[in-house]
Biopython code that builds the backbone (N, CA, C, O; Angstrom):
import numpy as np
from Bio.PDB.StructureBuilder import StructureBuilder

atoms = [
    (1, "UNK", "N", (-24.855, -63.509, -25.130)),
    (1, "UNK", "CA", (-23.764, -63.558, -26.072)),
    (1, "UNK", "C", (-23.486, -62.140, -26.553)),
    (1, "UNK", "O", (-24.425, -61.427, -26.909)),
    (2, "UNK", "N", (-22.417, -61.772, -26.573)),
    (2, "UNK", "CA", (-22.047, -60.380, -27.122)),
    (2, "UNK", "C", (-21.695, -60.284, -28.834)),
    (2, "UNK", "O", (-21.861, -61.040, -29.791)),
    (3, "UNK", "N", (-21.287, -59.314, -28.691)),
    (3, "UNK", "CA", (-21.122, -58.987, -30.730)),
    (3, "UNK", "C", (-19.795, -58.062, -30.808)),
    (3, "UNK", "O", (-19.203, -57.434, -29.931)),
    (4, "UNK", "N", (-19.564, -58.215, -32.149)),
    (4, "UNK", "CA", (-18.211, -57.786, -32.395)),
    (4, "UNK", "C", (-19.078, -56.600, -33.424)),
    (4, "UNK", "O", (-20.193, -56.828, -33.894)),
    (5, "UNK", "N", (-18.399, -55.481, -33.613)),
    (5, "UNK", "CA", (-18.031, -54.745, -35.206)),
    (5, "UNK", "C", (-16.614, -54.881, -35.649)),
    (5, "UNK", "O", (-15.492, -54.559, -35.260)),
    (6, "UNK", "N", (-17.075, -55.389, -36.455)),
    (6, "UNK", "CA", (-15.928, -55.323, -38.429)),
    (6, "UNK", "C", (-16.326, -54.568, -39.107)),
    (6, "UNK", "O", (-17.488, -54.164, -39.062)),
    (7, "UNK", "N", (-15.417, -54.165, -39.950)),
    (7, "UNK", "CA", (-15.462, -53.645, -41.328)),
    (7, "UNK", "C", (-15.442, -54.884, -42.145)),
    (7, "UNK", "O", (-14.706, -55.801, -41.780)),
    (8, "UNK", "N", (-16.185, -55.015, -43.230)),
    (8, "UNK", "CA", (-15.660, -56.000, -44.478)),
    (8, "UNK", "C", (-15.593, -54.985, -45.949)),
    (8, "UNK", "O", (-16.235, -53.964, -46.197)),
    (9, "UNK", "N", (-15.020, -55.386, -46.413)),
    (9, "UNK", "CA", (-14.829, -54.623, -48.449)),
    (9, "UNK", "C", (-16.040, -55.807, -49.080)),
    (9, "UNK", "O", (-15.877, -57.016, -48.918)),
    (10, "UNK", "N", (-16.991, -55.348, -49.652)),
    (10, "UNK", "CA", (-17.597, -56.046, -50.508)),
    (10, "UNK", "C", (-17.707, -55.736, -51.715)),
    (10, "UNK", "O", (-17.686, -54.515, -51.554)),
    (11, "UNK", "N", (-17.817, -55.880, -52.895)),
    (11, "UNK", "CA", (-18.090, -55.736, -54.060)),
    (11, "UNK", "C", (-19.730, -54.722, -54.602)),
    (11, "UNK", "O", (-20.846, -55.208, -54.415)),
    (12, "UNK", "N", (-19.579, -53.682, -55.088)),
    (12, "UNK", "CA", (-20.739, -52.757, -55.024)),
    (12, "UNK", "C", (-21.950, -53.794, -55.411)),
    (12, "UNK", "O", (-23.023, -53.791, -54.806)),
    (13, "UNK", "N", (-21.748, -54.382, -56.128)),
    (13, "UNK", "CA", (-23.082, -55.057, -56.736)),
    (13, "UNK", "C", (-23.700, -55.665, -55.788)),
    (13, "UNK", "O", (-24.901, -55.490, -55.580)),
    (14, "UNK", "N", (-22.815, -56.604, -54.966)),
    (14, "UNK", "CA", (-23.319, -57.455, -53.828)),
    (14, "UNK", "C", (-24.082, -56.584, -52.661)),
    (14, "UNK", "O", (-25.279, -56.650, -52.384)),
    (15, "UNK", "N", (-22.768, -55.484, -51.853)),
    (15, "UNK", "CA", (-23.967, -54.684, -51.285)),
    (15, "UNK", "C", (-25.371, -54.413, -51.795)),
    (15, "UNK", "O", (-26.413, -54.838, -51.296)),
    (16, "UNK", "N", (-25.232, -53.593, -52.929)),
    (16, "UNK", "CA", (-26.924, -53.218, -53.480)),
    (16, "UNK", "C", (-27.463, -54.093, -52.822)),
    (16, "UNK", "O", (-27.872, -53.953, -51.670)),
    (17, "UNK", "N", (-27.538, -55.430, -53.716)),
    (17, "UNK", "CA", (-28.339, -56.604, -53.807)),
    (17, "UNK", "C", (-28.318, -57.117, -52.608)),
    (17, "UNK", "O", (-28.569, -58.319, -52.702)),
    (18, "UNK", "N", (-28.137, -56.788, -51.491)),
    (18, "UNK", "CA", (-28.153, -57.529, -49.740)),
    (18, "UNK", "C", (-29.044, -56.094, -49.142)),
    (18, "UNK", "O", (-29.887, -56.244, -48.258)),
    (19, "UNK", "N", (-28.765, -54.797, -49.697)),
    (19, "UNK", "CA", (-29.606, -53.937, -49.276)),
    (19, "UNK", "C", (-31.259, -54.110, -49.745)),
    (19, "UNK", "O", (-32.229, -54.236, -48.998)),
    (20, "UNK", "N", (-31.234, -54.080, -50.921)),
    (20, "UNK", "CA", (-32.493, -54.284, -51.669)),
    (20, "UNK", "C", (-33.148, -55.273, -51.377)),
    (20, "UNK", "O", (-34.339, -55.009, -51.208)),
    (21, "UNK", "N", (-32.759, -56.769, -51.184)),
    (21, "UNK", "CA", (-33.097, -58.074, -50.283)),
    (21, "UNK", "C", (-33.435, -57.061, -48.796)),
    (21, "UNK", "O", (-34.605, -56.823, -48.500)),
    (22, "UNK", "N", (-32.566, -56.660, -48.158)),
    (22, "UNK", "CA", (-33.168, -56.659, -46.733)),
    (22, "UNK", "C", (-34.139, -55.287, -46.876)),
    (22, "UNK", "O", (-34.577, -54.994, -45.763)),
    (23, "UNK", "N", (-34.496, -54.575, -47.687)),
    (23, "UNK", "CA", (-36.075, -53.390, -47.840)),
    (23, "UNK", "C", (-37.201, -54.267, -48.366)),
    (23, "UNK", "O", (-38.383, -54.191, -48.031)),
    (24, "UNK", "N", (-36.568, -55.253, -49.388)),
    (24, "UNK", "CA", (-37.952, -55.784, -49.777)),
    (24, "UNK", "C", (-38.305, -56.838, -48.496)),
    (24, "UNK", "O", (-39.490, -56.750, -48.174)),
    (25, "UNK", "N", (-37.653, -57.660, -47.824)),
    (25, "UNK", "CA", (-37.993, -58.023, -46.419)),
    (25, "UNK", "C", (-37.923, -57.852, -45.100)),
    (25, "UNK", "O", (-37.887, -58.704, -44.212)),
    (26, "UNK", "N", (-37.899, -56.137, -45.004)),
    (26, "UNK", "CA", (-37.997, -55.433, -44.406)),
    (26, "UNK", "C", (-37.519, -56.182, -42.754)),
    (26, "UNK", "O", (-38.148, -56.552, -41.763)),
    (27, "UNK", "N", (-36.115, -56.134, -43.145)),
    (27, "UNK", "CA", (-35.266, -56.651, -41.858)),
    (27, "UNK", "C", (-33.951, -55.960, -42.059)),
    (27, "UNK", "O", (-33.318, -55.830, -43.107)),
    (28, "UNK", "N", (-33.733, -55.643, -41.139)),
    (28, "UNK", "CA", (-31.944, -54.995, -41.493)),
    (28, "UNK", "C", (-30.649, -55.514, -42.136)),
    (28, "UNK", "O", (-30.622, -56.744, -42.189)),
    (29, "UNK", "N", (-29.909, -55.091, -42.481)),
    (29, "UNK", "CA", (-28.854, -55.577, -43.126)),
    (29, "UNK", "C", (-27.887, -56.272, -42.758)),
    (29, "UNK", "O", (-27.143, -56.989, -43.426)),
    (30, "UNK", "N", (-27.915, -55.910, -40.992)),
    (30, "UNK", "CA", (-26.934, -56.912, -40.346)),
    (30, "UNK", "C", (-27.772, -58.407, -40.410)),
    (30, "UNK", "O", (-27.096, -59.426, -40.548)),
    (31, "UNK", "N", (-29.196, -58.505, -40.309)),
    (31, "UNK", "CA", (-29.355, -59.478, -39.932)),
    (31, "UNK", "C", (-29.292, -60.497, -41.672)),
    (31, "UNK", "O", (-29.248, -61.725, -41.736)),
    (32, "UNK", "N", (-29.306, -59.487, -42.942)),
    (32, "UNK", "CA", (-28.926, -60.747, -44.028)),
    (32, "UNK", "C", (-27.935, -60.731, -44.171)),
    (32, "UNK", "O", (-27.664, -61.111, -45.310)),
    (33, "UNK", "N", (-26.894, -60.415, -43.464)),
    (33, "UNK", "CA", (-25.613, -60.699, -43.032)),
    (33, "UNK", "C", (-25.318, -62.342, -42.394)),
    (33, "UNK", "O", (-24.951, -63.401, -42.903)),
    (34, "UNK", "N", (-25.719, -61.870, -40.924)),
    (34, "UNK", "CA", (-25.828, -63.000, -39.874)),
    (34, "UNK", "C", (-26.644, -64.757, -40.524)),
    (34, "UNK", "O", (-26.457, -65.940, -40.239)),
    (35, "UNK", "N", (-27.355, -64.174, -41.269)),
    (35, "UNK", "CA", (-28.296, -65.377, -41.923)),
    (35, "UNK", "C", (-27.355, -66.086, -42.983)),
    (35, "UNK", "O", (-27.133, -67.290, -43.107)),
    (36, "UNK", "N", (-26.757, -64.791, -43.869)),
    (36, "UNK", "CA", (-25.795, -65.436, -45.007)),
    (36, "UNK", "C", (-24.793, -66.166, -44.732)),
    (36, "UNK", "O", (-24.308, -66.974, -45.525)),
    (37, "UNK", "N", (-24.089, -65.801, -42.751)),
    (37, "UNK", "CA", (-22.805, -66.677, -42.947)),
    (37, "UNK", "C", (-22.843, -67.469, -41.855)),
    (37, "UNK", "O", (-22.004, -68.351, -41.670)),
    (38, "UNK", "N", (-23.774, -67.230, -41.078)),
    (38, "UNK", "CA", (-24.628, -68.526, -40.312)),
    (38, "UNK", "C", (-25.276, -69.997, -41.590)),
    (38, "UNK", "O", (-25.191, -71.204, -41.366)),
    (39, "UNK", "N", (-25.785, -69.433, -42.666)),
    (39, "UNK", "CA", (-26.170, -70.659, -43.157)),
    (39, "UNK", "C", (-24.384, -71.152, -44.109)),
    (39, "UNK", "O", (-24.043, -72.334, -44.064)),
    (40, "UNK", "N", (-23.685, -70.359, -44.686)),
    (40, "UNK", "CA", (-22.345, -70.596, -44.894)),
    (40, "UNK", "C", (-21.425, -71.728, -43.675)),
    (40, "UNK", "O", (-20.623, -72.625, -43.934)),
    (41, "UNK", "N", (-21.746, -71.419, -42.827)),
    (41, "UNK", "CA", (-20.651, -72.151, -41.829)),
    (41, "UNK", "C", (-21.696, -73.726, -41.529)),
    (41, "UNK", "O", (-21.221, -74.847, -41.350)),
    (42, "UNK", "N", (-23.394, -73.314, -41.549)),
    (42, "UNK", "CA", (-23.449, -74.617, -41.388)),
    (42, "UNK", "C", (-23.240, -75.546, -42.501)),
    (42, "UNK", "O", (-22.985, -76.749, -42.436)),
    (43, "UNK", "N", (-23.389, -74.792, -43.546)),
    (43, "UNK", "CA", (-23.054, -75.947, -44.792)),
    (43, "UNK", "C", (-21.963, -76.351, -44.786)),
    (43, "UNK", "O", (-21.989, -77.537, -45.113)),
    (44, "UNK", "N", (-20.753, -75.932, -44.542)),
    (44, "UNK", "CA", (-19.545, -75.781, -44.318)),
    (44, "UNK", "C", (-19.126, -77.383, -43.572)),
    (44, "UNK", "O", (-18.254, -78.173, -43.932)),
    (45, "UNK", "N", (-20.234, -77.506, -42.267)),
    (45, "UNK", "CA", (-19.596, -78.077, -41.115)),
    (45, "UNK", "C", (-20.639, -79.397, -41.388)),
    (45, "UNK", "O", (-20.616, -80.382, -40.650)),
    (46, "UNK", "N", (-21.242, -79.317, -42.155)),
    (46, "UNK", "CA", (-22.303, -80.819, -42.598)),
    (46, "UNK", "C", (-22.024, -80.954, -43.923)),
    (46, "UNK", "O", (-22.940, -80.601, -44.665)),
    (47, "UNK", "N", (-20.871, -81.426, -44.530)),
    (47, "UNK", "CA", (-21.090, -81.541, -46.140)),
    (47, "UNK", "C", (-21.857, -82.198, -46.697)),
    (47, "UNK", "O", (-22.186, -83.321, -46.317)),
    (48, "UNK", "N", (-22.284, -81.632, -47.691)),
    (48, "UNK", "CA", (-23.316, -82.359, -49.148)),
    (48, "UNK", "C", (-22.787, -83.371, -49.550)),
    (48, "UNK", "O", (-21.572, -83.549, -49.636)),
    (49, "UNK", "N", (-23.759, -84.241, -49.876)),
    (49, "UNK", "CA", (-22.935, -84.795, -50.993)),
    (49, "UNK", "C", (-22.391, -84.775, -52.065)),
    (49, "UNK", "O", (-22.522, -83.620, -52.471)),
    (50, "UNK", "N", (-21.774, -85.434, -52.888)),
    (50, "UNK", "CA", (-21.177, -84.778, -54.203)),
    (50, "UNK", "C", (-22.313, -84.810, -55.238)),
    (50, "UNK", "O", (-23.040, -85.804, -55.244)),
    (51, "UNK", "N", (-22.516, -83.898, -56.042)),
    (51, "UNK", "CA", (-23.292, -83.901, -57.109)),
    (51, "UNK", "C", (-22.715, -84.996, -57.988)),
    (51, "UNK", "O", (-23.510, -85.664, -58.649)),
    (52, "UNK", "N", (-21.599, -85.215, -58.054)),
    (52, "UNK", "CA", (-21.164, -86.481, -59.392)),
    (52, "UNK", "C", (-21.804, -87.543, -58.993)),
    (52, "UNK", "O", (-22.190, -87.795, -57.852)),
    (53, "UNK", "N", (-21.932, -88.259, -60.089)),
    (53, "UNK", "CA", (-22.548, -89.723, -60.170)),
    (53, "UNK", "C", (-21.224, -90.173, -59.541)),
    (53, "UNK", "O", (-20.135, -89.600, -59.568)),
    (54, "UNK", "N", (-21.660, -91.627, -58.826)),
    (54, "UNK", "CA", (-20.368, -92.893, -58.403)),
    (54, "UNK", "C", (-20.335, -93.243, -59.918)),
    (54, "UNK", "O", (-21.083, -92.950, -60.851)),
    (55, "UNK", "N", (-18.774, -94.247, -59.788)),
    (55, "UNK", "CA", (-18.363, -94.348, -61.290)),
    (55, "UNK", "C", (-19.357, -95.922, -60.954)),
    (55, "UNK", "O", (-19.534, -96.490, -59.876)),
    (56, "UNK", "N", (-19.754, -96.208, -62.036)),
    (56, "UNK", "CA", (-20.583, -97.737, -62.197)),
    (56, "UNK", "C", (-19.455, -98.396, -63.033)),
    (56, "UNK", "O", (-18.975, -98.053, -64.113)),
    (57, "UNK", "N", (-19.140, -99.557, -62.129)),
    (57, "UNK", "CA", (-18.178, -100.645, -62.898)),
    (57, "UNK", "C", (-18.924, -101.731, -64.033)),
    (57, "UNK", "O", (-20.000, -102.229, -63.705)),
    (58, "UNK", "N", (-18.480, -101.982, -65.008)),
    (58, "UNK", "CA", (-19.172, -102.837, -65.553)),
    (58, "UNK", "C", (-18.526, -103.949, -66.490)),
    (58, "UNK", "O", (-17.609, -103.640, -67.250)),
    (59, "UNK", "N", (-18.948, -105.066, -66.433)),
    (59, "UNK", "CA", (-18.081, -106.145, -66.751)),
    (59, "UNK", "C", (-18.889, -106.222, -67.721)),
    (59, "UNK", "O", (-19.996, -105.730, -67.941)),
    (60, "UNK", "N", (-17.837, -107.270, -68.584)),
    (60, "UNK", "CA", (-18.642, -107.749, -70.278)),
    (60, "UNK", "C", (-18.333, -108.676, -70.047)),
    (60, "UNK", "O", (-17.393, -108.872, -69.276)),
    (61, "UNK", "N", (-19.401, -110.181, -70.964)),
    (61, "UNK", "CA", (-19.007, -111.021, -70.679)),
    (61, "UNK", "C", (-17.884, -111.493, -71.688)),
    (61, "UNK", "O", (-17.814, -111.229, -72.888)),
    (62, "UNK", "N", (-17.068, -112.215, -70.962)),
    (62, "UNK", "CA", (-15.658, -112.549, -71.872)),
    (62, "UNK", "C", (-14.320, -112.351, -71.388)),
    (62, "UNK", "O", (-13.269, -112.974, -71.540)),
    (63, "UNK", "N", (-14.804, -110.813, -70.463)),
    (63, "UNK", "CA", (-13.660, -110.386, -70.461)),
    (63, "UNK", "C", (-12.768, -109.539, -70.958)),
    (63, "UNK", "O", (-13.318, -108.833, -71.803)),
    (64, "UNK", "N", (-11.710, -109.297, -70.832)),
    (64, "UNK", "CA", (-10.588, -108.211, -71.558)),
    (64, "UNK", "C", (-10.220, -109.406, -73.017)),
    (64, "UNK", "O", (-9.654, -110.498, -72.954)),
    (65, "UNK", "N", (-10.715, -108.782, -74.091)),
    (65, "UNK", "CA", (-10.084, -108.879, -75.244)),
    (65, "UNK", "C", (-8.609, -109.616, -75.539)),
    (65, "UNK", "O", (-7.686, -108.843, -75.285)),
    (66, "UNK", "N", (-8.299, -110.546, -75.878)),
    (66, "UNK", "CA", (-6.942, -110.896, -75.504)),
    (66, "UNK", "C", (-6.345, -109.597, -76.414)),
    (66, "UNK", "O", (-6.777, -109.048, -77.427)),
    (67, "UNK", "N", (-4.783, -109.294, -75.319)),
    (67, "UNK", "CA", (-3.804, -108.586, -75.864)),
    (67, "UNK", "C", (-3.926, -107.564, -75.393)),
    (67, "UNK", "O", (-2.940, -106.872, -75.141)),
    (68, "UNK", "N", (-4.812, -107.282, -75.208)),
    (68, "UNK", "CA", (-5.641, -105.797, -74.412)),
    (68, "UNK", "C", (-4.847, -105.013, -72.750)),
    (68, "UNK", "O", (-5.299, -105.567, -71.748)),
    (69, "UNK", "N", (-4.102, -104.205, -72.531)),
    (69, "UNK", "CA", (-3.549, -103.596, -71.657)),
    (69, "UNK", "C", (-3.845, -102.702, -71.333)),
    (69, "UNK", "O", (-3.319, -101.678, -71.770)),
    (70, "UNK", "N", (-5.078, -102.672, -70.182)),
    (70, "UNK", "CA", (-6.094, -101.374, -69.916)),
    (70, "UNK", "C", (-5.001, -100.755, -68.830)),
    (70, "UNK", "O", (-5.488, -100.238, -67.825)),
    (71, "UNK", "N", (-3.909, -100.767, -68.930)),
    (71, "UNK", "CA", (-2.605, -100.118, -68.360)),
    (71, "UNK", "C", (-2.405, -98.905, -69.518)),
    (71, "UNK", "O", (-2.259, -97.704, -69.287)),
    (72, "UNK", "N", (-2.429, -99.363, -70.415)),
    (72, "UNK", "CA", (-2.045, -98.118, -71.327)),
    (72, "UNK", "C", (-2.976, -97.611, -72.216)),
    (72, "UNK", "O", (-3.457, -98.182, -73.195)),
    (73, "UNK", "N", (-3.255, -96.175, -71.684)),
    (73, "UNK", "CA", (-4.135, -95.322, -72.270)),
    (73, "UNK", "C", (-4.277, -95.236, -74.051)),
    (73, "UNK", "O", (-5.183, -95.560, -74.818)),
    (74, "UNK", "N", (-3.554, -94.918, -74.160)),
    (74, "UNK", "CA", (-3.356, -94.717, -75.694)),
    (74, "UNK", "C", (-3.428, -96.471, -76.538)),
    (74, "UNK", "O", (-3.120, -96.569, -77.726)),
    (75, "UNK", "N", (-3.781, -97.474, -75.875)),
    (75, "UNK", "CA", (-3.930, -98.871, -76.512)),
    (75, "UNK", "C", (-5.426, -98.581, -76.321)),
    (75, "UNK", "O", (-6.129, -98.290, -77.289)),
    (76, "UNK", "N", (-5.844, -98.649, -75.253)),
    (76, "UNK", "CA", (-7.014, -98.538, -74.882)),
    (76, "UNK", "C", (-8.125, -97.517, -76.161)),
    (76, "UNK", "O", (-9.065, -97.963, -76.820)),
    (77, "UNK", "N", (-7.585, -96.111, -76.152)),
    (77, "UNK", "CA", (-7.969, -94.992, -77.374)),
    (77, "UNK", "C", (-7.966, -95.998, -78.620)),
    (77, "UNK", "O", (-8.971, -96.556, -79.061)),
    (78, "UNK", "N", (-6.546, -96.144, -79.156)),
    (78, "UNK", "CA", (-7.031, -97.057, -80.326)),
    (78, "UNK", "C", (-7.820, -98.188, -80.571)),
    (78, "UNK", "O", (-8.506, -98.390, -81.573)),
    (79, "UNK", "N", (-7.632, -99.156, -79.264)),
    (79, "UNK", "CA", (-9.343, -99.856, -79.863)),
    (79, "UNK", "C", (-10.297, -99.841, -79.715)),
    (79, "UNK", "O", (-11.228, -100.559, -80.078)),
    (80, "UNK", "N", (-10.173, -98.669, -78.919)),
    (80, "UNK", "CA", (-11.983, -98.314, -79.060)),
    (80, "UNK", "C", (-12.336, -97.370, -80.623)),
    (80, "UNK", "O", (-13.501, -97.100, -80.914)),
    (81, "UNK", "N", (-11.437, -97.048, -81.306)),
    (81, "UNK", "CA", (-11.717, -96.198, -82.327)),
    (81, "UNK", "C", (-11.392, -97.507, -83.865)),
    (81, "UNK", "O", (-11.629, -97.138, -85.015)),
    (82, "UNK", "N", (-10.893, -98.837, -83.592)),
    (82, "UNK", "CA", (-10.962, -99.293, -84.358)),
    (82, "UNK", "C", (-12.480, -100.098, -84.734)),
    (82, "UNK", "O", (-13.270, -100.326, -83.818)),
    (83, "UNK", "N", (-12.741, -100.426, -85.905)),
    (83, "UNK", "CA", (-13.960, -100.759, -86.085)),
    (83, "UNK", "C", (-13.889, -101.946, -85.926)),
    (83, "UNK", "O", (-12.864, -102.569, -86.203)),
    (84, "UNK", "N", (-15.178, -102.614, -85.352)),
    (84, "UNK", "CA", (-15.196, -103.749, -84.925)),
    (84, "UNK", "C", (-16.609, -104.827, -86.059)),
    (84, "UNK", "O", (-16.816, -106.016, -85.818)),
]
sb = StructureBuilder()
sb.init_structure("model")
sb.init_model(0)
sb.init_chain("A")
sb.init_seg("    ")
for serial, (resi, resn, name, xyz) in enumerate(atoms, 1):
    if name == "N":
        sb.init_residue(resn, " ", resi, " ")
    sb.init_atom(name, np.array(xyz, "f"), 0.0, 1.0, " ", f" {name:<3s}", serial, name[0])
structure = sb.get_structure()
């Protein structure tokens, strides 16, 4: 397999910190390069799952309240803020 050279613009801080990573593990810089967007593309191409919880449905027994129109938001706000 062959190789390309690019130029990329990175942000000074980030260089440092990819230089200093590759002296303290004494491997070159292309290769925490190759590692950073080799593991980027595989995450990329296998997604995670979502960190959010699924929404949990939950029934009461009874039912919807007569009168109750969980169509409209703002009915909904007020009775949950009225005291029961």
């Amino acid at each position: 397999m062959g190789s390309v050279k690019t130029t990329i613009e990175l942000p000074d801080e980030l260089f440092i910190a990819a230089k200093k990573r590759a002296a303290e593990t004494r491997v070159t810089l292309k290769e925490i390069f190759e590692r950073s967007l080799r593991r980027e593309l595989y995450s990329a191409a296998t997604p995670k799952r979502s960190k959010r919880r699924p929404i949990r449905w939950v029934t009461a027994k009874g039912g919807v309240p007569p009168g109750m129109d969980v169509a409209n938001r703002e009915h909904l706000y007020q009775w949950l803020q009225e005291p029961k």
